[in-house]
DSSP file (Angstrom, degrees, kcal/mol; ACC not computed):
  #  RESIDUE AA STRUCTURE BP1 BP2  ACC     N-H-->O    O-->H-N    N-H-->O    O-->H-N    TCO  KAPPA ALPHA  PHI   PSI    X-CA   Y-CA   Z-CA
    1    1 A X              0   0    0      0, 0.0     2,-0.6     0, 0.0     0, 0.0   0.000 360.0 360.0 360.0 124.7  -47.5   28.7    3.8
    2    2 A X        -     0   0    0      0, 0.0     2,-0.3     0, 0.0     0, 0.0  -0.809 360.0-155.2 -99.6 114.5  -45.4   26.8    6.6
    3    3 A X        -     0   0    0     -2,-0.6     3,-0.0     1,-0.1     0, 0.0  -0.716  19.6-125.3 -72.1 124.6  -41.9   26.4    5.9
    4    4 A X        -     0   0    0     -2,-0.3     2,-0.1     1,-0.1    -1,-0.1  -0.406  42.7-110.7 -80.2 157.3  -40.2   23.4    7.8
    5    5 A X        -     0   0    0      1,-0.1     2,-0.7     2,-0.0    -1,-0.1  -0.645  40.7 -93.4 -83.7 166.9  -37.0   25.4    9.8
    6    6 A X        +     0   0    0     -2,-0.1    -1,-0.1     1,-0.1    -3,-0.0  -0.606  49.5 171.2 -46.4  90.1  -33.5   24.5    8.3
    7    7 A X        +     0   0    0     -2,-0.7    -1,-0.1     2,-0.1     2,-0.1   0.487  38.8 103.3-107.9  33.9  -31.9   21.7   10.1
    8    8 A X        -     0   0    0      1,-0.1     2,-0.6     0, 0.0    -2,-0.0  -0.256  64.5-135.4 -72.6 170.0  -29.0   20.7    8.3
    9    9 A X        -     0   0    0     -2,-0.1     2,-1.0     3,-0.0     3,-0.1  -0.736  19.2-100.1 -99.7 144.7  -25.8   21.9    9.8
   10   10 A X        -     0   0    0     -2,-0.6     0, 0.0     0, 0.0     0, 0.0  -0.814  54.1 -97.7 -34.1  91.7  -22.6   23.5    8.2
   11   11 A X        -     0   0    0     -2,-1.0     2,-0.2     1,-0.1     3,-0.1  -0.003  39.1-135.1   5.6 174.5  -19.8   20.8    7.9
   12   12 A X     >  -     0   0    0     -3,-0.1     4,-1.7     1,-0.0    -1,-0.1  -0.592  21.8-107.4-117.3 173.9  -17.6   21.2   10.8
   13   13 A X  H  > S+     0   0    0     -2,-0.2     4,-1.5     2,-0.2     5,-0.2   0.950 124.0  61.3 -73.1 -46.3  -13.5   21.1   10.1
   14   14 A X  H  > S+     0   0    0      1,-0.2     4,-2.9     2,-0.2    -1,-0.2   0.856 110.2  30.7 -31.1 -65.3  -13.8   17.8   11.8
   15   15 A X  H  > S+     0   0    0      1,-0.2     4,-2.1     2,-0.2     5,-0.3   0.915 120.4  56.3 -82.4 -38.8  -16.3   16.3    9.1
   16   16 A X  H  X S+     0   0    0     -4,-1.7     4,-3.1     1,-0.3    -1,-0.2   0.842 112.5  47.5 -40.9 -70.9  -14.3   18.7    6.2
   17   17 A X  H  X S+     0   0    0     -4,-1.5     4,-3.0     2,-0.2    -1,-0.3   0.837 115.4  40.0 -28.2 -75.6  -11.1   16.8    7.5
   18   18 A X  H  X S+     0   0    0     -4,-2.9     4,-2.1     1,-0.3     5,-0.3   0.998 110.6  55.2 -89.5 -41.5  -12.4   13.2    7.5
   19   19 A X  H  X S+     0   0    0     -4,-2.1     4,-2.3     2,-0.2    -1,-0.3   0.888 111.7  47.0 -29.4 -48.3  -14.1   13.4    4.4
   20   20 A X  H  X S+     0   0    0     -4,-3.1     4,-1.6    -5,-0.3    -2,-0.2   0.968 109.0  53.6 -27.8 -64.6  -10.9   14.6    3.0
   21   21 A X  H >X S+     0   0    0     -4,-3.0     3,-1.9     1,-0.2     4,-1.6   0.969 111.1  45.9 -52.7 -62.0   -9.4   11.9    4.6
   22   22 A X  H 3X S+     0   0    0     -4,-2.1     4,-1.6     1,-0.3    -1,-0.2   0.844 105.2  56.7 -26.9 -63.3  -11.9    9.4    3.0
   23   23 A X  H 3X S+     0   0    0     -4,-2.3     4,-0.7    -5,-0.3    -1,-0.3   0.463 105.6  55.6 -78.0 -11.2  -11.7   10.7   -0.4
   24   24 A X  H <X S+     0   0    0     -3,-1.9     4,-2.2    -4,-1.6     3,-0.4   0.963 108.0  49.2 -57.2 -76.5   -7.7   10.0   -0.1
   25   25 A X  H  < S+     0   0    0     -4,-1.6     4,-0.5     2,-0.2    -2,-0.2   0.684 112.0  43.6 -16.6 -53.3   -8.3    6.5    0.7
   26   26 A X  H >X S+     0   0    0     -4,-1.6     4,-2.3     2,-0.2     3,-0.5   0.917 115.5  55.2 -78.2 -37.3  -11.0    5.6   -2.4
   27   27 A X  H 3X S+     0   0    0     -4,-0.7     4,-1.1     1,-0.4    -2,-0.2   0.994 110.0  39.4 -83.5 -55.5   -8.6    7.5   -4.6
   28   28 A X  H 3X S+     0   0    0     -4,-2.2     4,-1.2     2,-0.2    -1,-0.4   0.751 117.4  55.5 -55.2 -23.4   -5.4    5.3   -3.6
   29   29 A X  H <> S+     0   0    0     -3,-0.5     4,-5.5    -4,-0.5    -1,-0.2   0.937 109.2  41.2 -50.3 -59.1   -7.8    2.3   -3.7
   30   30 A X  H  < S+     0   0    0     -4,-2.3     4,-0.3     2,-0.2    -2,-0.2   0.378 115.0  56.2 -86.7   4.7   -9.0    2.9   -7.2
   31   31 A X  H >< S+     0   0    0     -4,-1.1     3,-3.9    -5,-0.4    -2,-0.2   0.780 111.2  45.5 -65.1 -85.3   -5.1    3.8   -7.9
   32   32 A X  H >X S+     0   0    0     -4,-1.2     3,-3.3     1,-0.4     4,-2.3   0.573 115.6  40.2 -27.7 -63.0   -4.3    0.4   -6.6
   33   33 A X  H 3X S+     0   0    0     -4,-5.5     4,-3.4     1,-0.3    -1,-0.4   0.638 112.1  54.9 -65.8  -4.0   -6.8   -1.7   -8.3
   34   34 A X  H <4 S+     0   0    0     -3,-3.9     4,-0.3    -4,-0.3    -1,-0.3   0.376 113.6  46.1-126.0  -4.5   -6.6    0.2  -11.8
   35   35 A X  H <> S+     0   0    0     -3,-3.3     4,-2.8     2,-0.1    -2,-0.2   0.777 116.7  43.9-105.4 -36.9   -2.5   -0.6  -11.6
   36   36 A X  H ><>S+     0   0    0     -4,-2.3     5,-1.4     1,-0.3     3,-0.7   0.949 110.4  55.9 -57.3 -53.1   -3.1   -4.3  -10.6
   37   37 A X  G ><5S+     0   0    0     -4,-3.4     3,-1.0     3,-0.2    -1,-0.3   0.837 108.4  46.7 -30.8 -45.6   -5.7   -4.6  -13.1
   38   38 A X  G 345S+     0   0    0     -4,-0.3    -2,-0.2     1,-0.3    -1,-0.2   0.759 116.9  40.5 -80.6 -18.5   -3.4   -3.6  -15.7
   39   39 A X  G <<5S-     0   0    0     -4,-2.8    -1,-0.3    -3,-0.7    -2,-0.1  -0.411 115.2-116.2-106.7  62.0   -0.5   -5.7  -14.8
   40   40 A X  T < 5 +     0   0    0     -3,-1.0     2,-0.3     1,-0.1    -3,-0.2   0.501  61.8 152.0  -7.2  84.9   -3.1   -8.7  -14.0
   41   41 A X      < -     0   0    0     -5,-1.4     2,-0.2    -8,-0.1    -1,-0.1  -0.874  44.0-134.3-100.7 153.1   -2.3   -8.9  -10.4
   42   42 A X     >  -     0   0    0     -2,-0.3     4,-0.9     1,-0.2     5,-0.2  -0.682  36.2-108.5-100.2 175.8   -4.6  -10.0   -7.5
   43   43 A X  H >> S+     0   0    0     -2,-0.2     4,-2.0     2,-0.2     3,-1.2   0.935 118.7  54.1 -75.3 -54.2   -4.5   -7.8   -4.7
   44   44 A X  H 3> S+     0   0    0      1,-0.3     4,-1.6     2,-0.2     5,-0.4   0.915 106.6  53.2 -54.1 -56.7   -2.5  -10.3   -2.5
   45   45 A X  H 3> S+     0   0    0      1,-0.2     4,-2.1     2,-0.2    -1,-0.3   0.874 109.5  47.8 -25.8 -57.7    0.1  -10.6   -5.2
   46   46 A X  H XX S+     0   0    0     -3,-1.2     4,-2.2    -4,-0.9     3,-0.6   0.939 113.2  46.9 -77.4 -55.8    0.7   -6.8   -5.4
   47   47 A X  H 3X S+     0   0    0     -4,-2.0     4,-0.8     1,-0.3    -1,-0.3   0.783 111.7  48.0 -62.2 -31.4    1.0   -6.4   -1.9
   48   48 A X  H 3X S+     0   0    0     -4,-1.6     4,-1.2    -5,-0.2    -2,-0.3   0.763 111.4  52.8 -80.9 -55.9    3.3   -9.3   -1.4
   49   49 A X  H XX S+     0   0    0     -4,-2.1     4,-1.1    -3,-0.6     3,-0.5   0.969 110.7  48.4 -72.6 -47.5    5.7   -8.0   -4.6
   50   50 A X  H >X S+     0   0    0     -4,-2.2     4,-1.8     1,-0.2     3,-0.6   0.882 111.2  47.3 -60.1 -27.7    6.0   -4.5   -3.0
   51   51 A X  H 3< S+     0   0    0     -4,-0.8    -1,-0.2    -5,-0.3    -2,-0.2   0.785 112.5  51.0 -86.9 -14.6    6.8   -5.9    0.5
   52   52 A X  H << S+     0   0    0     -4,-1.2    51,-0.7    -3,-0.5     5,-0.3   0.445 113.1  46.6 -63.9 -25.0    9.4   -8.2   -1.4
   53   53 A X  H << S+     0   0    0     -4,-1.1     3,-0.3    -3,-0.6    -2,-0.2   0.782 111.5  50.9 -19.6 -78.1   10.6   -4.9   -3.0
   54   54 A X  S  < S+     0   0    0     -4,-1.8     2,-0.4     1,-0.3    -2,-0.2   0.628 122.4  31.4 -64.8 -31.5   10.7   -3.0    0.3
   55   55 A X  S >  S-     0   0    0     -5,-0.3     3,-0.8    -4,-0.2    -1,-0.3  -0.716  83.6-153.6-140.6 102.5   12.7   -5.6    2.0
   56   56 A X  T 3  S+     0   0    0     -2,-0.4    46,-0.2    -3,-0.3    -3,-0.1  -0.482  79.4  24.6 -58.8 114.4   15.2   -7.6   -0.6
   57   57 A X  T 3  S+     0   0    0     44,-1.4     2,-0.3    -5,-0.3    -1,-0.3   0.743  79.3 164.3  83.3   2.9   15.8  -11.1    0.7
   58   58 A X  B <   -A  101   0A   0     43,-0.8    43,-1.7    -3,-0.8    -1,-0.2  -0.453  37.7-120.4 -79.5 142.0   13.0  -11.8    2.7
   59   59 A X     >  -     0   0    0     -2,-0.3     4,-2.1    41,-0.2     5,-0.1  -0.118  24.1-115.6 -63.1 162.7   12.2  -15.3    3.7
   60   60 A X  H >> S+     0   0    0     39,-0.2     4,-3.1     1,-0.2     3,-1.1   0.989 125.0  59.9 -44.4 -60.8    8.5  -16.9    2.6
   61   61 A X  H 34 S+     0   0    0      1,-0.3     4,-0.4     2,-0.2    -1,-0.2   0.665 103.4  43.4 -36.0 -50.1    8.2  -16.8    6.3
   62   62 A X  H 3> S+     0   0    0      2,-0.2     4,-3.0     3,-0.2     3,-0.4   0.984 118.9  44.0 -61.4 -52.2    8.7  -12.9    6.4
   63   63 A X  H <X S+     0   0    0     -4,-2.1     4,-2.8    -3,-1.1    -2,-0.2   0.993 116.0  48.6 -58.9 -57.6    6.2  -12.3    3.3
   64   64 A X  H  X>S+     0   0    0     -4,-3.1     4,-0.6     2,-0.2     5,-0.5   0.593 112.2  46.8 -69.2   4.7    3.6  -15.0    4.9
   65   65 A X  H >45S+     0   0    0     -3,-0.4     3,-1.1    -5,-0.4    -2,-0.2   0.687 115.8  49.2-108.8 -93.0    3.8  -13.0    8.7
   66   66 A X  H 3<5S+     0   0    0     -4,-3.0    -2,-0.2     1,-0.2    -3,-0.2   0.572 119.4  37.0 -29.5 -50.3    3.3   -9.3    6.6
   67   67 A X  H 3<5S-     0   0    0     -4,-2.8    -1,-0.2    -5,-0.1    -3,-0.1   0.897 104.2-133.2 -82.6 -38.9    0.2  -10.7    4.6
   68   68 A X  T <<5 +     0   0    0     -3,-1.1     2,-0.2    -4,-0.6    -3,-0.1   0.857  60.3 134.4  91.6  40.4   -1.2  -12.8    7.5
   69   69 A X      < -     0   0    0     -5,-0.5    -1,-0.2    -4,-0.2    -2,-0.0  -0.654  58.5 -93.7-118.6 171.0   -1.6  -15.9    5.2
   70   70 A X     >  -     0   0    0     -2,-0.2     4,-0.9     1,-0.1    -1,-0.2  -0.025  38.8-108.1 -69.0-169.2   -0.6  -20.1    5.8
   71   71 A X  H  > S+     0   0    0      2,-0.2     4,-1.3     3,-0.1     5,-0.1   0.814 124.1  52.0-104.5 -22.8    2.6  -21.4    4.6
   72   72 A X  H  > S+     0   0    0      2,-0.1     4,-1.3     3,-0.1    -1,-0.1   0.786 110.4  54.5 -80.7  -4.5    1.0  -23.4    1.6
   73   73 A X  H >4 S+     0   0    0      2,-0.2     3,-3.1     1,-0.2     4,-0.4   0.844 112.5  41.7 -57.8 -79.1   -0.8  -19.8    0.8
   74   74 A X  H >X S+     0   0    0     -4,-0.9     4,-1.7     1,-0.4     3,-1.0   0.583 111.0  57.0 -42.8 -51.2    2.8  -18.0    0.7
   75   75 A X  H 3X S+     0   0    0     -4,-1.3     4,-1.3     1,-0.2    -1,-0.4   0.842 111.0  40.6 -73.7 -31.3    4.1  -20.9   -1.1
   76   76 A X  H <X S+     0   0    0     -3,-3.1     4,-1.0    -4,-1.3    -1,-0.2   0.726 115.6  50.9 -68.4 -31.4    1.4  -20.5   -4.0
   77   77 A X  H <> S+     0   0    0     -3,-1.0     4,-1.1    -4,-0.4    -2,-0.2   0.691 107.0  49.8-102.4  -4.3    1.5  -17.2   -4.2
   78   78 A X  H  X S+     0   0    0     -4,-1.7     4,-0.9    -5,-0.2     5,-0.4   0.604 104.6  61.0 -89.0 -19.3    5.1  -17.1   -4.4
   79   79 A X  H >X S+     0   0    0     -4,-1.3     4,-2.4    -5,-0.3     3,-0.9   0.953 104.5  54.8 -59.2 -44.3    4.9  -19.7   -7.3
   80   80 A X  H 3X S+     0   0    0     -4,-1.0     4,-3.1     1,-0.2     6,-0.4   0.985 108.1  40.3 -81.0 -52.6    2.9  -17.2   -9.2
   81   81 A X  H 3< S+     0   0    0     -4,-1.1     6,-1.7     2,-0.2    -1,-0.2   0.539 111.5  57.1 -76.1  16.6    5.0  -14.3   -9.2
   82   82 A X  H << S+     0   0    0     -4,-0.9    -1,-0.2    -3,-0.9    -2,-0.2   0.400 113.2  43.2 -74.5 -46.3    8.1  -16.4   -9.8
   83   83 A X  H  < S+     0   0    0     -4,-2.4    -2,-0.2    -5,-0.4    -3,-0.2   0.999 107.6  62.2 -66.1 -50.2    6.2  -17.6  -13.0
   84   84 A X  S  < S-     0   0    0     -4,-3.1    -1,-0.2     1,-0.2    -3,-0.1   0.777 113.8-122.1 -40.7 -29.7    5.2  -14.1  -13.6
   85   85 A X  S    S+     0   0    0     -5,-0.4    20,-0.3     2,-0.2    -1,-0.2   0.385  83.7 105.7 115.4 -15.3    8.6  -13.4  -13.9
   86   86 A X  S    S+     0   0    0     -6,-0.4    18,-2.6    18,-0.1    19,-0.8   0.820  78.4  30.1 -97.1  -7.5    8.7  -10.6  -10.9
   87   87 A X  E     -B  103   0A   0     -6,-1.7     2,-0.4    16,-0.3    16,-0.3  -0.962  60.8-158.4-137.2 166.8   10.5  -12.4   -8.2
   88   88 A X  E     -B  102   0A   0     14,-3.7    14,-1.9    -2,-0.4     2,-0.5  -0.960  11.8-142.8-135.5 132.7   13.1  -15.1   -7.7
   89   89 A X  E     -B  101   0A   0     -2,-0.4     2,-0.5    12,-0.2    12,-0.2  -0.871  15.4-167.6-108.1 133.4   13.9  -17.5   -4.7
   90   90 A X        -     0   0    0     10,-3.2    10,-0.2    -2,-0.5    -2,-0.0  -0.991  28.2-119.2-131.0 136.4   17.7  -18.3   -4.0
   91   91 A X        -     0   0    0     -2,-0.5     8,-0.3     8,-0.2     5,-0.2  -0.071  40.3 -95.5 -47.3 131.1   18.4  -21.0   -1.7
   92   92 A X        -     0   0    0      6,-2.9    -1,-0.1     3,-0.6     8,-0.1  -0.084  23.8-136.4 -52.0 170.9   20.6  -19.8    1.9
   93   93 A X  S    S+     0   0    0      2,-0.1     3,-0.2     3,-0.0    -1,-0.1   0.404 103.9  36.2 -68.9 -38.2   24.2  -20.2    2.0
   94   94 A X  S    S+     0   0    0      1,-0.3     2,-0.0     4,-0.1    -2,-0.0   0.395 125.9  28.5-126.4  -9.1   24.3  -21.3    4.9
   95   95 A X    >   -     0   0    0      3,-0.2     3,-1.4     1,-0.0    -3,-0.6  -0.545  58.2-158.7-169.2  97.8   21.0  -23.6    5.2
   96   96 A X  T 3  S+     0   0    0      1,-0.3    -5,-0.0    -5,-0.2    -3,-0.0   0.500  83.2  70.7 -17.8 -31.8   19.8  -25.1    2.3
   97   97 A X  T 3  S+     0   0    0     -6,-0.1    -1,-0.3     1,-0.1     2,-0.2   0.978  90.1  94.2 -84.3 -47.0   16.1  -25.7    3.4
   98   98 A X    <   -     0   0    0     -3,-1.4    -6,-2.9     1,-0.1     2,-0.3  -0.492  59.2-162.6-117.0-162.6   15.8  -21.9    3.2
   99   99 A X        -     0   0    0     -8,-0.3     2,-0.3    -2,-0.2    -8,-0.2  -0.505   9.5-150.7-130.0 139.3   14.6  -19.5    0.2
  100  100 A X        -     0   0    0     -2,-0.3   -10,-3.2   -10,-0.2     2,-0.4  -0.996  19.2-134.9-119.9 121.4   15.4  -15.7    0.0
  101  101 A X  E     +AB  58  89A   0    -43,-1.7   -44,-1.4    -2,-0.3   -43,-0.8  -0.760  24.6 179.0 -64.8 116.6   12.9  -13.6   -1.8
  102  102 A X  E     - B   0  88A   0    -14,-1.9   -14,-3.7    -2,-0.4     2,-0.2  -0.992  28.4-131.1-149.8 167.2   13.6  -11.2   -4.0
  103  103 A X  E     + B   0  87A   0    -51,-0.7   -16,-0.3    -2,-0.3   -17,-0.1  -0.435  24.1 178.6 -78.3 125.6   11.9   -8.6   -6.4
  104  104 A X        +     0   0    0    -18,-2.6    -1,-0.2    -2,-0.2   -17,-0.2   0.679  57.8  74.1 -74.2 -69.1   13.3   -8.5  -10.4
  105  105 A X  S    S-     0   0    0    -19,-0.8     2,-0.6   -20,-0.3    -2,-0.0   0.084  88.7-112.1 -63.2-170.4   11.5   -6.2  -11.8
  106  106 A X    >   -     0   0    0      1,-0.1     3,-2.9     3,-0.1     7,-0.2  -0.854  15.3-161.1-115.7  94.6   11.9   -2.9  -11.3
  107  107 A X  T 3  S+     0   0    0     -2,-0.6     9,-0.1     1,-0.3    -1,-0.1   0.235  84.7  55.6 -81.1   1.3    9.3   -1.1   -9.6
  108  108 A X  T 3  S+     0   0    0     -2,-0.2    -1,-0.3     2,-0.1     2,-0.2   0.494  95.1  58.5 -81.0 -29.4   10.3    2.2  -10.8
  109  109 A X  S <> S-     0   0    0     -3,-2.9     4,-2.3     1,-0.0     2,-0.2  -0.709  99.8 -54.8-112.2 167.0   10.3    2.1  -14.5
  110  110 A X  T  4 S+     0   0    0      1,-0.3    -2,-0.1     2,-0.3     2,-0.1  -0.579 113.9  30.9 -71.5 141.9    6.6    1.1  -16.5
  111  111 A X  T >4 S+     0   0    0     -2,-0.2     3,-0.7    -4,-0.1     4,-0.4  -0.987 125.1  35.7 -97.6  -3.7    5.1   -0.9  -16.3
  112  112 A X  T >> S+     0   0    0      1,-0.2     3,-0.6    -6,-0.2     4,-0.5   0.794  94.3  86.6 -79.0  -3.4    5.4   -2.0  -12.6
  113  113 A X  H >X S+     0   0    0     -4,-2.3     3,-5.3     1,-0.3     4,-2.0   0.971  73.6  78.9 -52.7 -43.9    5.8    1.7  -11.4
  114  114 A X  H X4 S+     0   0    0     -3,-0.7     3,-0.5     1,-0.2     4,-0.4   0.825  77.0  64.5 -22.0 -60.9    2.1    1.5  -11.4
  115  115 A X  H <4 S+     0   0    0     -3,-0.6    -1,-0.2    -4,-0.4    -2,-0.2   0.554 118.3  29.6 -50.9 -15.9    1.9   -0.4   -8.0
  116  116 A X  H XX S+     0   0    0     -3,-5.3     4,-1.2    -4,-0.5     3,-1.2   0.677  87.0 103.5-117.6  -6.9    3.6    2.9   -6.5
  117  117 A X  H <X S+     0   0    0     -4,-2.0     4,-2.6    -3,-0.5     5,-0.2   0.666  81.3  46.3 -46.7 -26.1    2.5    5.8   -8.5
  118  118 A X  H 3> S+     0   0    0     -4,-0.4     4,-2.8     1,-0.3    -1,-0.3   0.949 111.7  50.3 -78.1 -30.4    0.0    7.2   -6.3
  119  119 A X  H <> S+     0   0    0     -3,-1.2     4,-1.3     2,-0.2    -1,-0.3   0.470 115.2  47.9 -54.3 -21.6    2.1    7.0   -3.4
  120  120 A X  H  X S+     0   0    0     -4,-1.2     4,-0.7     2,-0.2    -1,-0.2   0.826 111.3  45.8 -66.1 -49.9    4.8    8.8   -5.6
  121  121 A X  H >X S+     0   0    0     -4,-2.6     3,-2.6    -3,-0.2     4,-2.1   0.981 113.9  53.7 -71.9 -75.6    2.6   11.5   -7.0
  122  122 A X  H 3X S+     0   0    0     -4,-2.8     4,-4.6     1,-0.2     5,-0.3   0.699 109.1  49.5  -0.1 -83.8    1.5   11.7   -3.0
  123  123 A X  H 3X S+     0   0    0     -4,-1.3     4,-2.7     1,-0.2    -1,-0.2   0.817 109.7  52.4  -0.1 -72.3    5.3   12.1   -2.0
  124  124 A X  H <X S+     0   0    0     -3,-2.6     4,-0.6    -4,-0.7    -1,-0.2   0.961 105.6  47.6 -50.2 -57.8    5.8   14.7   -4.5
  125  125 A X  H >< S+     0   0    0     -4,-2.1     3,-1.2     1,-0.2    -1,-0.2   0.940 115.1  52.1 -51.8 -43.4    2.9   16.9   -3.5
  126  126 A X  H >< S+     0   0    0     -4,-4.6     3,-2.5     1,-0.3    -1,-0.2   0.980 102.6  61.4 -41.0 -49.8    4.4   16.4    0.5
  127  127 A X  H 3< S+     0   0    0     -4,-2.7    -1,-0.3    -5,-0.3    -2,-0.2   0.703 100.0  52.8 -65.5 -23.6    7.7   17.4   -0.6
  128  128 A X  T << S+     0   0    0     -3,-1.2    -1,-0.3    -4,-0.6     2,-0.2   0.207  89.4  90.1-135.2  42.0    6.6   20.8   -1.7
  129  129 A X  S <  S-     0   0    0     -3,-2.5     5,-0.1     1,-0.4     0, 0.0  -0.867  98.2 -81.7-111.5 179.8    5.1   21.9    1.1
  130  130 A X     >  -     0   0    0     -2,-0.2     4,-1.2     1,-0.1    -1,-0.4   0.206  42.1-141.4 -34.5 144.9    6.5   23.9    4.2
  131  131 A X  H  > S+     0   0    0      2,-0.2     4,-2.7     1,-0.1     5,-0.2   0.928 104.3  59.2 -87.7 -44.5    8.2   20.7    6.2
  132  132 A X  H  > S+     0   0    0      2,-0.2     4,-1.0     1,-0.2    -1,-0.1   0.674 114.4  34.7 -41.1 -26.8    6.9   22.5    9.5
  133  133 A X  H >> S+     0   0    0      2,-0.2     3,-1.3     1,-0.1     4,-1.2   0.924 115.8  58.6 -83.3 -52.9    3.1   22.3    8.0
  134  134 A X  H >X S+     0   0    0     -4,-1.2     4,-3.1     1,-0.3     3,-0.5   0.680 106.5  42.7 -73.4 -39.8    4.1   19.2    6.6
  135  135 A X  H 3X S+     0   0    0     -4,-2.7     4,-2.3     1,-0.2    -1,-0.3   0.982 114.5  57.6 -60.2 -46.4    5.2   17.5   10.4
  136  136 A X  H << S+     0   0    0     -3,-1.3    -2,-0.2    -4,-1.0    -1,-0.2   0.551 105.7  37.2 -80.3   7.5    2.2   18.8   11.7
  137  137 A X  H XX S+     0   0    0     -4,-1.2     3,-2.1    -3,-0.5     4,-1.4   0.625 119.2  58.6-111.2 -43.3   -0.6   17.5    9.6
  138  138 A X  H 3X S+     0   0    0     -4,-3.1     4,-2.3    -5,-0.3    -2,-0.2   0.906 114.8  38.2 -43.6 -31.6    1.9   13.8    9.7
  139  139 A X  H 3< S+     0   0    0     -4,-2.3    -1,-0.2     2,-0.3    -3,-0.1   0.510 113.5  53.3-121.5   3.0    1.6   14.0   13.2
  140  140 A X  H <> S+     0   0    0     -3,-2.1     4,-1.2    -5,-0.3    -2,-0.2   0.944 114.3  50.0 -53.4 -74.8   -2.3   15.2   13.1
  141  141 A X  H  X S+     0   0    0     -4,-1.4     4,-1.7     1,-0.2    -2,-0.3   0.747 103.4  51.6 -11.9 -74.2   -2.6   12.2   11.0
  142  142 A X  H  X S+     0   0    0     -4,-2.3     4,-1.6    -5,-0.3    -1,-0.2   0.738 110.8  48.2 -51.6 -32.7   -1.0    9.8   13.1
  143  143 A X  H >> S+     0   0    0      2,-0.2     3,-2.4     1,-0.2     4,-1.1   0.687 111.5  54.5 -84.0 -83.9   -3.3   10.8   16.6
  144  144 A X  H 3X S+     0   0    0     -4,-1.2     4,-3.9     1,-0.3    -2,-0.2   0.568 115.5  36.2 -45.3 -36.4   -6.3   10.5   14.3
  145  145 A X  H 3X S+     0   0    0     -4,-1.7     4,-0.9     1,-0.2    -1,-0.3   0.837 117.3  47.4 -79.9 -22.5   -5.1    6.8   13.3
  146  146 A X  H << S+     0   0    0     -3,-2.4     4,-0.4    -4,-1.6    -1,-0.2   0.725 116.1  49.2 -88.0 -24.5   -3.8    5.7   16.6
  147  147 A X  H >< S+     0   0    0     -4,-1.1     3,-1.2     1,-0.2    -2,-0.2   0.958 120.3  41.6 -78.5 -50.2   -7.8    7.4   18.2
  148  148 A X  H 3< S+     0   0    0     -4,-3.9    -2,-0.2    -5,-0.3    -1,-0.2   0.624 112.9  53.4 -97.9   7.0   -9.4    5.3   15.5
  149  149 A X  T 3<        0   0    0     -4,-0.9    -1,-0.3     1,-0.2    -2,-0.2   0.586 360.0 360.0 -52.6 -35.6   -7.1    2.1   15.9
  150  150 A X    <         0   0    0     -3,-1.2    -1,-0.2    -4,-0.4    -2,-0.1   0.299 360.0 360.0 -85.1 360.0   -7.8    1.9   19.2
């Protein structure tokens, strides 16, 4: 009986590495969608309340340059999460024509804590290892994204 010879390979650390890397990626995905789902949010929304969060006061202008949308998008999408209740526009001081964004809820307690949790849990896990491994896989990380950026 003729056996065909073996030619699969071993993994390498490389492939070990970005498969890791992958399976980080789907899991924070299926975070993401599984917290947007539950507070009916569209992707754009979510993304759009956390950078509105992250930066307190930001103009449409700001939101609609981060997401890489028009100005009647921004303006639509800032209608709905003012109806939703999670952000609020007040009018400049100092020039009436424009709006400051900012975040109500509270993105820390449930239910909007969802929108960070995985990144939280993430965080956690960072935090308790060695900070010396911990710079050197960030900064592992960072040449791998800037090689595959490029």
């Amino acid at each position: 009986m003729h056996s065909s010879p073996d030619t699969s390979l071993p993994p390498s650390p490389g492939s070990e590495l970005g498969r890791a890397l992958l399976s980080y990626g789907e899991a924070r995905r299926v975070a993401a969608a599984e917290a947007r789902r539950e507070l009916s949010l569209n992707e754009l929304d979510a993304r759009a309340l956390l950078f509105v969060a992250e930066n307190p006061g930001a103009r449409p202008t700001h939101v609609r340059d981060h997401l890489g949308i028009t100005s009647a998008g921004v303006t639509t999408l800032i209608d709905r999460l003012v109806q939703r209740g999670a952000v609020r526009r007040d009018l400049d001081d100092e020039d009436r024509r424009v709006n400051h964004i900012t975040a109500i809820v509270d993105l820390d307690t449930p239910p909007w804590s969802q929108l960070r949790a995985f990144d939280t849990a993430v965080e956690e896990a960072i935090s308790a290892l060695d900070p010396d491994e911990a710079r050197r896989v960030a900064k592992l990380l960072a040449h791998i994204t800037a090689h595959a950026s490029s």
